[in-house]
Biopython code that builds the backbone (N, CA, C, O; Angstrom):
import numpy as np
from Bio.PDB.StructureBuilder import StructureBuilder

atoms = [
    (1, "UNK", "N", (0.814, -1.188, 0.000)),
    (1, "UNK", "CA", (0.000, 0.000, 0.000)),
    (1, "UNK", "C", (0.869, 1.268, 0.000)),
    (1, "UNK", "O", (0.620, 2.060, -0.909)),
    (2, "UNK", "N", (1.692, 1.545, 0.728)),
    (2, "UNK", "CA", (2.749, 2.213, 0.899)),
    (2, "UNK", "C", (3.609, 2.733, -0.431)),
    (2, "UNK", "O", (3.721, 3.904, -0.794)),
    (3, "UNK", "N", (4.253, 1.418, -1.133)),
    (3, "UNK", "CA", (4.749, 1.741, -2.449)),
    (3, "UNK", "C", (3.653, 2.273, -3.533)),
    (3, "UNK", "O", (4.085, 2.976, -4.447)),
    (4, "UNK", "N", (2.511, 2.032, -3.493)),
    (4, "UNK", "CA", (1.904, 2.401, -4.464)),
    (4, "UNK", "C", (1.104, 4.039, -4.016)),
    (4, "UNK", "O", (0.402, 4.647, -4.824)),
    (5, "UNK", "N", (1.334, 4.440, -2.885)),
    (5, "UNK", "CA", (1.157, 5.738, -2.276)),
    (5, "UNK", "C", (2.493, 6.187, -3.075)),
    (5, "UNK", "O", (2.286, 6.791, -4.128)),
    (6, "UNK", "N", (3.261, 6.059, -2.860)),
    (6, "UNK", "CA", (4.786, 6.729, -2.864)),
    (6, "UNK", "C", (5.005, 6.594, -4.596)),
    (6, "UNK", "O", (5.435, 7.599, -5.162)),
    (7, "UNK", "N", (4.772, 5.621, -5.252)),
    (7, "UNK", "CA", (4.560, 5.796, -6.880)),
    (7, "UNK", "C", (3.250, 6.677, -6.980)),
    (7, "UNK", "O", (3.634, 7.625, -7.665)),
    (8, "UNK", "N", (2.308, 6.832, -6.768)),
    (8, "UNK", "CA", (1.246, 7.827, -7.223)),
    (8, "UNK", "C", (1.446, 9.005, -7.110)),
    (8, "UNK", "O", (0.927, 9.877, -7.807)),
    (9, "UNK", "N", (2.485, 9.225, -5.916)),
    (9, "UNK", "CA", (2.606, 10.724, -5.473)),
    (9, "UNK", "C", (3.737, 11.252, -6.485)),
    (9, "UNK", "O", (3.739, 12.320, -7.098)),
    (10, "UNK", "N", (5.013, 9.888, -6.505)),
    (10, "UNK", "CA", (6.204, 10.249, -7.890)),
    (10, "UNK", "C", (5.215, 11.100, -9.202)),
    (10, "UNK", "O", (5.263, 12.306, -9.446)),
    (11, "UNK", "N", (4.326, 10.029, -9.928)),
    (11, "UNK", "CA", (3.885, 10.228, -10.685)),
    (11, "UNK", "C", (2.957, 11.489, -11.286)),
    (11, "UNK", "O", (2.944, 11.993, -12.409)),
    (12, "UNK", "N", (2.130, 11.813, -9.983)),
    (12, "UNK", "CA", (1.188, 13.563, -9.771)),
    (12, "UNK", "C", (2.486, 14.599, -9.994)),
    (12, "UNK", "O", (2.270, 15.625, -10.639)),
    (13, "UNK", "N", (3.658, 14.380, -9.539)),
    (13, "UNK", "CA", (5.159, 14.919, -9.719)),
    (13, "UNK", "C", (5.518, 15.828, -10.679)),
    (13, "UNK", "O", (5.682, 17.020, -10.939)),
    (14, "UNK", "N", (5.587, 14.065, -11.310)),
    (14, "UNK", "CA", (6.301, 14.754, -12.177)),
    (14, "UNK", "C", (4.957, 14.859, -14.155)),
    (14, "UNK", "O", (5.363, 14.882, -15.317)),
    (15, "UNK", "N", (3.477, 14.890, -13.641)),
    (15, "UNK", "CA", (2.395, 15.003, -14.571)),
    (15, "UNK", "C", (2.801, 16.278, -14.500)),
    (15, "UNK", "O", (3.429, 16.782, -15.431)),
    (16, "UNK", "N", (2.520, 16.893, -13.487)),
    (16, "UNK", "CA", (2.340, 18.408, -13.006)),
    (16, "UNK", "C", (3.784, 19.641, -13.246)),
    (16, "UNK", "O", (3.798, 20.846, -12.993)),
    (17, "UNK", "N", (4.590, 18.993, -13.666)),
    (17, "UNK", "CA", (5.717, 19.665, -13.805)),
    (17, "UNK", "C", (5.993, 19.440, -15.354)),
    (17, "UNK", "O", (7.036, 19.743, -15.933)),
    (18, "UNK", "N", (5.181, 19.016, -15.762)),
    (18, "UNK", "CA", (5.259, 18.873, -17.294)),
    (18, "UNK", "C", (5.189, 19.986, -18.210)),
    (18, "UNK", "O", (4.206, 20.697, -18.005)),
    (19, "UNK", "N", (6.177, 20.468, -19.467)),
    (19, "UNK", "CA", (5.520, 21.741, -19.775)),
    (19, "UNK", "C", (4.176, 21.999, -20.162)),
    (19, "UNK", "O", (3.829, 23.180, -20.174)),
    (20, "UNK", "N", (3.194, 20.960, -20.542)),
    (20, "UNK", "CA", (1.959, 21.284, -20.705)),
    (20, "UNK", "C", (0.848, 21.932, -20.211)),
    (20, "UNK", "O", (-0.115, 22.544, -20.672)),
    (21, "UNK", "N", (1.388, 21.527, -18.852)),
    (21, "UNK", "CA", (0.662, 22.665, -17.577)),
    (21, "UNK", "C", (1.127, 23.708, -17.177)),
    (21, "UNK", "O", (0.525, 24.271, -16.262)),
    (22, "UNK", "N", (2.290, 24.286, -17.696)),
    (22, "UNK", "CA", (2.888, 25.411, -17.399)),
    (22, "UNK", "C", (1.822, 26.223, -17.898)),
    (22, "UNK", "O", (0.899, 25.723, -17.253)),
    (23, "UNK", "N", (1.472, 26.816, -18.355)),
    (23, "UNK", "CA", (0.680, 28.003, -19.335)),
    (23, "UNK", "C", (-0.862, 28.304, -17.910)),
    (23, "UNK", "O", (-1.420, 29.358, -17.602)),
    (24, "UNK", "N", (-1.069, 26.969, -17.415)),
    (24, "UNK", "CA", (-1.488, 27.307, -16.437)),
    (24, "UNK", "C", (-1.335, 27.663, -15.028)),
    (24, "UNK", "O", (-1.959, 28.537, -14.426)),
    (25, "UNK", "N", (-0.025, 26.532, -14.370)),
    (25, "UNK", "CA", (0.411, 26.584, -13.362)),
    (25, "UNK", "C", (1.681, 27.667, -12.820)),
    (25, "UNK", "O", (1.938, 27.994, -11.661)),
    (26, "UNK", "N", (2.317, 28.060, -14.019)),
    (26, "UNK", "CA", (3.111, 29.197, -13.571)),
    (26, "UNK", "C", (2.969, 30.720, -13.441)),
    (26, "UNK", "O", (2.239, 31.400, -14.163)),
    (27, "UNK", "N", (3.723, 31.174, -12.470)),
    (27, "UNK", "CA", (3.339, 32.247, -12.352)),
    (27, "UNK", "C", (4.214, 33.683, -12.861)),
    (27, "UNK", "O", (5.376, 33.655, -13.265)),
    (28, "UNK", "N", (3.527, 34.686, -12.761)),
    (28, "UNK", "CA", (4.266, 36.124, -13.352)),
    (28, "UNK", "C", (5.502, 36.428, -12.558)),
    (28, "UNK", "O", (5.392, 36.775, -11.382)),
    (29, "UNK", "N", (6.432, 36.338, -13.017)),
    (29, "UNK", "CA", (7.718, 36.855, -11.916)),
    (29, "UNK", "C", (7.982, 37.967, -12.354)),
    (29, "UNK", "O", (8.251, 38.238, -13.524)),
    (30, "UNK", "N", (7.917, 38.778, -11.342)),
    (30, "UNK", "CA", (8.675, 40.489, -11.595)),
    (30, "UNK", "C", (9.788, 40.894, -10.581)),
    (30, "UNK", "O", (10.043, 40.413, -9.477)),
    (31, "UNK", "N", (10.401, 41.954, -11.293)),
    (31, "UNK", "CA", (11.589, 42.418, -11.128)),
    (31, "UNK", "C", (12.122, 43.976, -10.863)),
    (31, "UNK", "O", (11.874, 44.810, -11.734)),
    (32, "UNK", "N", (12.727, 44.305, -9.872)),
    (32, "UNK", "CA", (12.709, 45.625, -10.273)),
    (32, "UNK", "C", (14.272, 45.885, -9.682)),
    (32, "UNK", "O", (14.964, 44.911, -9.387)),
    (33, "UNK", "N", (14.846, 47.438, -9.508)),
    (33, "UNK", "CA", (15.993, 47.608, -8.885)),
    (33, "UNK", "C", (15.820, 48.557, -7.592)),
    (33, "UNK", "O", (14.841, 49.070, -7.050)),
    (34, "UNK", "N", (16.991, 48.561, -7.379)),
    (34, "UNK", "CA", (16.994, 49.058, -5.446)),
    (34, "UNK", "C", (15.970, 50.298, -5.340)),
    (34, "UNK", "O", (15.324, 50.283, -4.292)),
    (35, "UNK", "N", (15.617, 51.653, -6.445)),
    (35, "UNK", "CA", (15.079, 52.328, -5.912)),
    (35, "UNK", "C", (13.600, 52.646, -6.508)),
    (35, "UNK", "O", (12.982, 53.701, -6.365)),
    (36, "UNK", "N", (13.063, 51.166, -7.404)),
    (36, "UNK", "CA", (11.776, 51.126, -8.307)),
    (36, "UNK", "C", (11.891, 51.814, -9.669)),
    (36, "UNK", "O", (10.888, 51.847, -10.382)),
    (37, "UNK", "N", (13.071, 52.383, -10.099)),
    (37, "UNK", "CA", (12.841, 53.112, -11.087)),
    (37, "UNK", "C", (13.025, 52.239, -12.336)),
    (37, "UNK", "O", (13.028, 52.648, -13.497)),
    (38, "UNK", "N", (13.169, 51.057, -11.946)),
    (38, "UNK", "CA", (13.202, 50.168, -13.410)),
    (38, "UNK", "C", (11.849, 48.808, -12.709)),
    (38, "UNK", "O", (12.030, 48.675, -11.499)),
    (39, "UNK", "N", (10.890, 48.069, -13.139)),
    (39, "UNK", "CA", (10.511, 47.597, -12.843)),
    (39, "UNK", "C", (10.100, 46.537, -14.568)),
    (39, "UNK", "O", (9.834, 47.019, -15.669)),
    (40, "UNK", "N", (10.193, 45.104, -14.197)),
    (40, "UNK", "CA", (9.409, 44.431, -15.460)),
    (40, "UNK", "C", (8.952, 43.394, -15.132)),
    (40, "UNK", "O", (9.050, 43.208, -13.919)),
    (41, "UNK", "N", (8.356, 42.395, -15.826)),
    (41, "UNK", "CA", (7.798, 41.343, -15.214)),
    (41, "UNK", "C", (7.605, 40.141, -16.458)),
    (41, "UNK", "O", (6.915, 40.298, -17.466)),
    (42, "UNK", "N", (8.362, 38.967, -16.128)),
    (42, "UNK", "CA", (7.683, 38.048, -16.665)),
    (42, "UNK", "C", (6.209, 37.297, -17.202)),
    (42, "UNK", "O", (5.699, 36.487, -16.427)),
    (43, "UNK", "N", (5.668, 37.514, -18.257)),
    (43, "UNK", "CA", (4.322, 37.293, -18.160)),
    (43, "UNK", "C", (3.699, 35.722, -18.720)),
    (43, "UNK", "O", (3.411, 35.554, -19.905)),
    (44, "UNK", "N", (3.554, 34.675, -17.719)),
    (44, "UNK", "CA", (3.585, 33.467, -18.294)),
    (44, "UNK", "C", (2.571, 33.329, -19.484)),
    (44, "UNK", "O", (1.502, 33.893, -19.721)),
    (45, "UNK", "N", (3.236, 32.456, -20.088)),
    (45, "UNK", "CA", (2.236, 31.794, -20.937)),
    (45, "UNK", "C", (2.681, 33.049, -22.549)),
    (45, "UNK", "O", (2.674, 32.780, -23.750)),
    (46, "UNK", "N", (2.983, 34.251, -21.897)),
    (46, "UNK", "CA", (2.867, 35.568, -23.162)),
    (46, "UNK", "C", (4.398, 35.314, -23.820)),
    (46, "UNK", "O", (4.469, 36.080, -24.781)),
    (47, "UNK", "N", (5.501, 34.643, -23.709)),
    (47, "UNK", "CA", (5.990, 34.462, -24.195)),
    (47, "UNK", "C", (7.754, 35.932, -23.810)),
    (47, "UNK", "O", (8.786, 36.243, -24.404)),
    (48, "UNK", "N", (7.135, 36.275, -22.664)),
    (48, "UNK", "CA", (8.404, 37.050, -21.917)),
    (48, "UNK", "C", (9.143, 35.972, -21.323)),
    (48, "UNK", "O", (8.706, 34.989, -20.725)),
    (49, "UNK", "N", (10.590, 36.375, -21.631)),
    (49, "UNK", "CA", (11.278, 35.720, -21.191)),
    (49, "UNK", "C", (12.500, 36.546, -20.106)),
    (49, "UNK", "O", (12.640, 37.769, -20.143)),
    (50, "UNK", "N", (13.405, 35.549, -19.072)),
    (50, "UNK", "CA", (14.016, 36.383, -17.801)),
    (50, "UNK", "C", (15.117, 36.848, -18.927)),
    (50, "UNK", "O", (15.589, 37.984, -18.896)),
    (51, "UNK", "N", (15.427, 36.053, -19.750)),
    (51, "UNK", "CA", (16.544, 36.890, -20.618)),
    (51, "UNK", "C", (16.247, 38.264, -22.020)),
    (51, "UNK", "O", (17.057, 38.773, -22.795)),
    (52, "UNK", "N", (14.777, 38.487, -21.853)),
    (52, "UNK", "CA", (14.421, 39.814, -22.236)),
    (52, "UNK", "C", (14.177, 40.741, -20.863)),
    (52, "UNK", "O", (14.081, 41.929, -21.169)),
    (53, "UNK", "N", (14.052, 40.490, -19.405)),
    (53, "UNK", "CA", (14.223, 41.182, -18.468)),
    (53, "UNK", "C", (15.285, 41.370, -18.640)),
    (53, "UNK", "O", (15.524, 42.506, -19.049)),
    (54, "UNK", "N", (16.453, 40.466, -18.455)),
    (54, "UNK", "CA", (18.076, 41.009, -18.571)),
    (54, "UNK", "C", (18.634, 41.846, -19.711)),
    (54, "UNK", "O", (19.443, 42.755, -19.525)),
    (55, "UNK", "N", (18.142, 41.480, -20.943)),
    (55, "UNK", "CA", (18.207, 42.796, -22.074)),
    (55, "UNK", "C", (17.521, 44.175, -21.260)),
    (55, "UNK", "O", (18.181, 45.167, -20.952)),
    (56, "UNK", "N", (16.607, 44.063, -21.093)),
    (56, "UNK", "CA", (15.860, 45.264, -21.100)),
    (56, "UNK", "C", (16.430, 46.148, -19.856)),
    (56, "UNK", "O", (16.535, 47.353, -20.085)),
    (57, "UNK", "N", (16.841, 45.647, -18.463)),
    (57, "UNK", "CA", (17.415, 46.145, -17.976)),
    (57, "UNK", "C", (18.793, 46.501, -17.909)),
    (57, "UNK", "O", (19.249, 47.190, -16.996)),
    (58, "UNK", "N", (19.306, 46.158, -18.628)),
    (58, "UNK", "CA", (20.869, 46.509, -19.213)),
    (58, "UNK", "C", (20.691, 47.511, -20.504)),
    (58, "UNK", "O", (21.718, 48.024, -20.949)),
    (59, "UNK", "N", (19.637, 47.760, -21.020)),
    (59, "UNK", "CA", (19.131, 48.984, -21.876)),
    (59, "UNK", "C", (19.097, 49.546, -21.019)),
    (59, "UNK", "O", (20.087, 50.255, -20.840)),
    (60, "UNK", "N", (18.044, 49.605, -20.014)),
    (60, "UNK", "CA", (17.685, 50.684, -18.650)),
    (60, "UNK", "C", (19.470, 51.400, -18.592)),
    (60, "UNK", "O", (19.913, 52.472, -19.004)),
    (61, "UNK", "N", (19.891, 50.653, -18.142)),
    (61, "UNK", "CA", (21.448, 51.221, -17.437)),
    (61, "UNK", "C", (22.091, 51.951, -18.388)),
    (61, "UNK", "O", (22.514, 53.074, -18.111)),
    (62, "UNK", "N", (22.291, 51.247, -19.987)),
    (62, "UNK", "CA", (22.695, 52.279, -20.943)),
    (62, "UNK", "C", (22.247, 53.459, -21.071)),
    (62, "UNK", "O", (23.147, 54.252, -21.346)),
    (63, "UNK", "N", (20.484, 54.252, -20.926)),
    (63, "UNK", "CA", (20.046, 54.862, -20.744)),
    (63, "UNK", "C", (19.960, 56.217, -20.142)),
    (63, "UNK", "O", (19.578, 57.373, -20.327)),
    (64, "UNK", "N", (20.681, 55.195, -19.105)),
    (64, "UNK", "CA", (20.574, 56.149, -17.380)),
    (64, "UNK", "C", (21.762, 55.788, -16.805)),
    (64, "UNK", "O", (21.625, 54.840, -16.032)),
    (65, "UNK", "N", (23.146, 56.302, -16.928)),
    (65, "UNK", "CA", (24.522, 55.810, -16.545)),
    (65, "UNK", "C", (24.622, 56.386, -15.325)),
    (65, "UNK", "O", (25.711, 56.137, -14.807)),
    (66, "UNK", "N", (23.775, 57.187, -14.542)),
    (66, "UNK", "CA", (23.664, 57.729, -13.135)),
    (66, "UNK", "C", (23.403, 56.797, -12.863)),
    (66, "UNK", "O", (23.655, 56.881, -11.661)),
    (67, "UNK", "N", (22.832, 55.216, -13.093)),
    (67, "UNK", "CA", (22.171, 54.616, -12.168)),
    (67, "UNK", "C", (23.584, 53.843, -11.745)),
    (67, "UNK", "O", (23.647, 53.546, -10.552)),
    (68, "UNK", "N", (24.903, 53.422, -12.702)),
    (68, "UNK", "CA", (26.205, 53.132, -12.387)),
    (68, "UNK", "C", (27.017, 53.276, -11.175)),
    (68, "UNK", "O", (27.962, 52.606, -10.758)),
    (69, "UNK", "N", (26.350, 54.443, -10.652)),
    (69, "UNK", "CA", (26.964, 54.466, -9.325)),
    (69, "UNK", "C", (26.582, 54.242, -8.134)),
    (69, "UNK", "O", (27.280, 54.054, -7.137)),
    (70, "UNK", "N", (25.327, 54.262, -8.247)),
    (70, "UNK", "CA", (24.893, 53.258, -6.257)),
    (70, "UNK", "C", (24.841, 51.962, -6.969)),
    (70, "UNK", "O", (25.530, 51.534, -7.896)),
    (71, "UNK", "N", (23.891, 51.460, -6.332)),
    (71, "UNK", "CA", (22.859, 50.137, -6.586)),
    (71, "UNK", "C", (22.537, 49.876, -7.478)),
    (71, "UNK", "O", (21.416, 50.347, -7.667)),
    (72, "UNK", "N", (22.965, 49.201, -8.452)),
    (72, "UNK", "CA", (22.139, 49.034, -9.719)),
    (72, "UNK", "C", (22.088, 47.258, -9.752)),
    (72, "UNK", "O", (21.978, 46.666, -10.825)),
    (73, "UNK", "N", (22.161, 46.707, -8.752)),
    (73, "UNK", "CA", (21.384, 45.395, -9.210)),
    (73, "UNK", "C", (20.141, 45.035, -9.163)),
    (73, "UNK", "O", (19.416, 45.682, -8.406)),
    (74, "UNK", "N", (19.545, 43.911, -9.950)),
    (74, "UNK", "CA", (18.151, 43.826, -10.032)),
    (74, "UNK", "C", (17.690, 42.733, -9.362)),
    (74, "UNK", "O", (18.412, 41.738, -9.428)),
    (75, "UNK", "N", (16.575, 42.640, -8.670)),
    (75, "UNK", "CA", (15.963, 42.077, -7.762)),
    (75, "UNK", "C", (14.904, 41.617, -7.494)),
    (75, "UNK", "O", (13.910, 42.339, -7.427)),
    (76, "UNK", "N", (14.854, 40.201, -7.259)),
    (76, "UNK", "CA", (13.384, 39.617, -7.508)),
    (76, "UNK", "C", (12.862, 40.039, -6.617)),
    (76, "UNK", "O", (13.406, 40.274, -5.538)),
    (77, "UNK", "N", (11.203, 40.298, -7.002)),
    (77, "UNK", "CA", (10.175, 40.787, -6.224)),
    (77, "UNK", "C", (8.941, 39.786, -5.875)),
    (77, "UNK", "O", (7.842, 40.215, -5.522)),
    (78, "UNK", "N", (9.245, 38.403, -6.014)),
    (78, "UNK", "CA", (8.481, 37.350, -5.703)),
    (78, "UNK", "C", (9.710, 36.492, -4.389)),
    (78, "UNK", "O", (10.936, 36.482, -4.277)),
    (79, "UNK", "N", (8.581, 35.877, -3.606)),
    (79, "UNK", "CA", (9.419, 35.146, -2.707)),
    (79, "UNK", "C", (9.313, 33.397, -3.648)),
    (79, "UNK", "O", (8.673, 33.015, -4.628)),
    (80, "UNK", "N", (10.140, 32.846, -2.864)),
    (80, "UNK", "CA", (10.328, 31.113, -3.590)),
    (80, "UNK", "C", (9.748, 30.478, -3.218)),
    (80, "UNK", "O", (10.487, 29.840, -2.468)),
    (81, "UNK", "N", (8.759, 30.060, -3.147)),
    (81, "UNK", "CA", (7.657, 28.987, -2.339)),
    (81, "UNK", "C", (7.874, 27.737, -2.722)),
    (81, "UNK", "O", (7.284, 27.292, -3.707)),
    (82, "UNK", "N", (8.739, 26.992, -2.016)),
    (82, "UNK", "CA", (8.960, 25.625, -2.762)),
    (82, "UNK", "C", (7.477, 24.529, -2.150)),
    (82, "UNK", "O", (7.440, 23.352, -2.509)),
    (83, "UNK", "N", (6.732, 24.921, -1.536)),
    (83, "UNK", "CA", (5.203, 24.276, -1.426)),
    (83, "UNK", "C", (4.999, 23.992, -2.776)),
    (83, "UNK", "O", (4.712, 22.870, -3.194)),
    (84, "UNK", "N", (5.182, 25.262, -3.654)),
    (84, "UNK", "CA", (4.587, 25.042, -5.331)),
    (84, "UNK", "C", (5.053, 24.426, -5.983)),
    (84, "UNK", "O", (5.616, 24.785, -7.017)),
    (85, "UNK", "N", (4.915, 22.871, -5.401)),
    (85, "UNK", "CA", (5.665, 22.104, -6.398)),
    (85, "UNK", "C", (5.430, 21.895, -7.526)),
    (85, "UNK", "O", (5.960, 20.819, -7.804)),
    (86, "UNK", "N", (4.839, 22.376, -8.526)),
    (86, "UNK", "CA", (4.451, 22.198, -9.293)),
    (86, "UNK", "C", (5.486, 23.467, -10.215)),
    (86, "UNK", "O", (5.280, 23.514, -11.428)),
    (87, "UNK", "N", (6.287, 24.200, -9.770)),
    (87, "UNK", "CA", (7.696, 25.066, -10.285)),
    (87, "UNK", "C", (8.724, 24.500, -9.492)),
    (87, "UNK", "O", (9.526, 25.115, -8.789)),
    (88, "UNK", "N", (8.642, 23.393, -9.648)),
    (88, "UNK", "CA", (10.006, 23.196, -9.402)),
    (88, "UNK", "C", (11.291, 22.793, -10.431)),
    (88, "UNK", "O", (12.511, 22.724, -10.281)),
    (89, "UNK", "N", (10.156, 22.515, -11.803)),
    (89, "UNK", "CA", (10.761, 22.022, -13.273)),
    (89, "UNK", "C", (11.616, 23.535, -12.873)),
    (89, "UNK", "O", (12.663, 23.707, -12.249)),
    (90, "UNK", "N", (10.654, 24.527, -13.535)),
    (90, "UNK", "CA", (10.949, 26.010, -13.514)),
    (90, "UNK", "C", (12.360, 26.513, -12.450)),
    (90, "UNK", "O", (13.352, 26.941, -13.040)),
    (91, "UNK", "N", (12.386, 26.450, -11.152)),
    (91, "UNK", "CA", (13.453, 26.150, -9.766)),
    (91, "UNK", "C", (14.407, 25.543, -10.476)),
    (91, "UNK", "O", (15.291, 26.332, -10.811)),
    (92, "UNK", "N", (14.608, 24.182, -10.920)),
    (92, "UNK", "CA", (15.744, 23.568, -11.304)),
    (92, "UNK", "C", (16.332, 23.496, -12.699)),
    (92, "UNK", "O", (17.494, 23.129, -12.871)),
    (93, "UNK", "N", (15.279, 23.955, -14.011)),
    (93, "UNK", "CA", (16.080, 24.103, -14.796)),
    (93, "UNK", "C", (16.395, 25.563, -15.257)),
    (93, "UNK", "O", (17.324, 25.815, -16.024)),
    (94, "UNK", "N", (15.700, 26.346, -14.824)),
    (94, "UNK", "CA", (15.683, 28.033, -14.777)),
    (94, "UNK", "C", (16.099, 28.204, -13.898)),
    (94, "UNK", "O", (15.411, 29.147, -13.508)),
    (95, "UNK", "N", (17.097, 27.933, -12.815)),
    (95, "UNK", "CA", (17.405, 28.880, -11.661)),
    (95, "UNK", "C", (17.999, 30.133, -11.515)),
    (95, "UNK", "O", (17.992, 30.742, -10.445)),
    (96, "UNK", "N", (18.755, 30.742, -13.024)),
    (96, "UNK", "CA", (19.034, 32.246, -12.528)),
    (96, "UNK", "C", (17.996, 33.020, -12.329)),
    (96, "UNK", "O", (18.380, 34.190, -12.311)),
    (97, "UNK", "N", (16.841, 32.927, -12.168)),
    (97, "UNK", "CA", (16.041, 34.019, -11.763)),
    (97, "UNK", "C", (15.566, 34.066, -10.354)),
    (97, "UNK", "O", (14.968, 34.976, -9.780)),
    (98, "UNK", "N", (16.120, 32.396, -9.716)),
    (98, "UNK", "CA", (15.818, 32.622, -8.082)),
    (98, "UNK", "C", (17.236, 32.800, -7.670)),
    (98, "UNK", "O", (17.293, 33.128, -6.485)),
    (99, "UNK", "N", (18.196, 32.716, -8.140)),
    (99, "UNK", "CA", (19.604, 33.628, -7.873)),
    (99, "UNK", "C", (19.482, 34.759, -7.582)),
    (99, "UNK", "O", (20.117, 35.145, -6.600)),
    (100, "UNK", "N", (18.522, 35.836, -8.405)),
    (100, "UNK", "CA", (18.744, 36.933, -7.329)),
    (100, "UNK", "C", (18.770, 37.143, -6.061)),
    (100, "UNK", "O", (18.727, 36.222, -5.246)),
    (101, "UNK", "N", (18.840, 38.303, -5.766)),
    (101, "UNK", "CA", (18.633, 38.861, -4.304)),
    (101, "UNK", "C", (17.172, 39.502, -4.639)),
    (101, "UNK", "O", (16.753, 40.043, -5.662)),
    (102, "UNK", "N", (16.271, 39.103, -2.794)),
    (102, "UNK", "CA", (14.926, 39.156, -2.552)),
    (102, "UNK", "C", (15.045, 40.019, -2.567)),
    (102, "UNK", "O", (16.201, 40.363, -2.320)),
    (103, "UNK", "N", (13.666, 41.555, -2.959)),
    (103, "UNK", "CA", (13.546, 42.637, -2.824)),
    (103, "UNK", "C", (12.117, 42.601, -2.382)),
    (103, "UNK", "O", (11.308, 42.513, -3.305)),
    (104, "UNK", "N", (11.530, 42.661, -0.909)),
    (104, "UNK", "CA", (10.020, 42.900, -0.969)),
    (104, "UNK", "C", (9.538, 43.703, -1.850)),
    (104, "UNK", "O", (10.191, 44.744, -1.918)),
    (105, "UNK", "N", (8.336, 43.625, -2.816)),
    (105, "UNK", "CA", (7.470, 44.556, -3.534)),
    (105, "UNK", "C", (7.075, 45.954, -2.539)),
    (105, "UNK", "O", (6.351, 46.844, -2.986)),
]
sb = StructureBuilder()
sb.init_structure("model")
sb.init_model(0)
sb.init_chain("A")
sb.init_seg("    ")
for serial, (resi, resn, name, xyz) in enumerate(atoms, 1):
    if name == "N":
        sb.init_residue(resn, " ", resi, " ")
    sb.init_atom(name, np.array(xyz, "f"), 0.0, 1.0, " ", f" {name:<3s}", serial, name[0])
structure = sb.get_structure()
């Protein structure tokens, strides 16, 4: 009874971490820097990606070369809820975007 608990639960796993359910199960990650003046956001399913956040905020900086001298790193504005197992595909094969540093919204 046991093994077949412990295979059903493998299996809900790794259904649910499938990209097919992404479009539903994932969520918007946004981003901004130390003093809000750059802010963007991943929009699932729309086809934004963290490496058009990283373009776009490295435009920001070309832009605005004042921002060169304090703080200019960028900072996730979602916390990591590993409850959601259902991103954890997302967690382990995308992890530079939970590499940042937390920034409460």
């Amino acid at each position: 009874m046991k093994k077949k608990i412990l295979i059903g639960t493998i299996v809900v796993l790794i259904f649910i971490n499938l990209p097919f359910w992404s479009f539903i199960t994932i969520r918007n990650y946004s981003y901004q820097n130390k003093d809000g003046s750059y802010r963007d956001t991943e929009m699932s399913g729309m086809g934004g990606s963290f490496d058009a956040v990283l373009r776009g905020y490295g435009g920001f900086l070309a832009l605005h070369p004042d921002r060169d001298k304090g703080d200019n790193n960028l900072y996730r504005t979602f916390a990591i809820e590993p409850w959601r197992f259902w991103e954890w595909r997302e967690m382990i094969l995308r992890s530079d975007r939970f590499k940042l540093p937390y920034l409460a919204p």
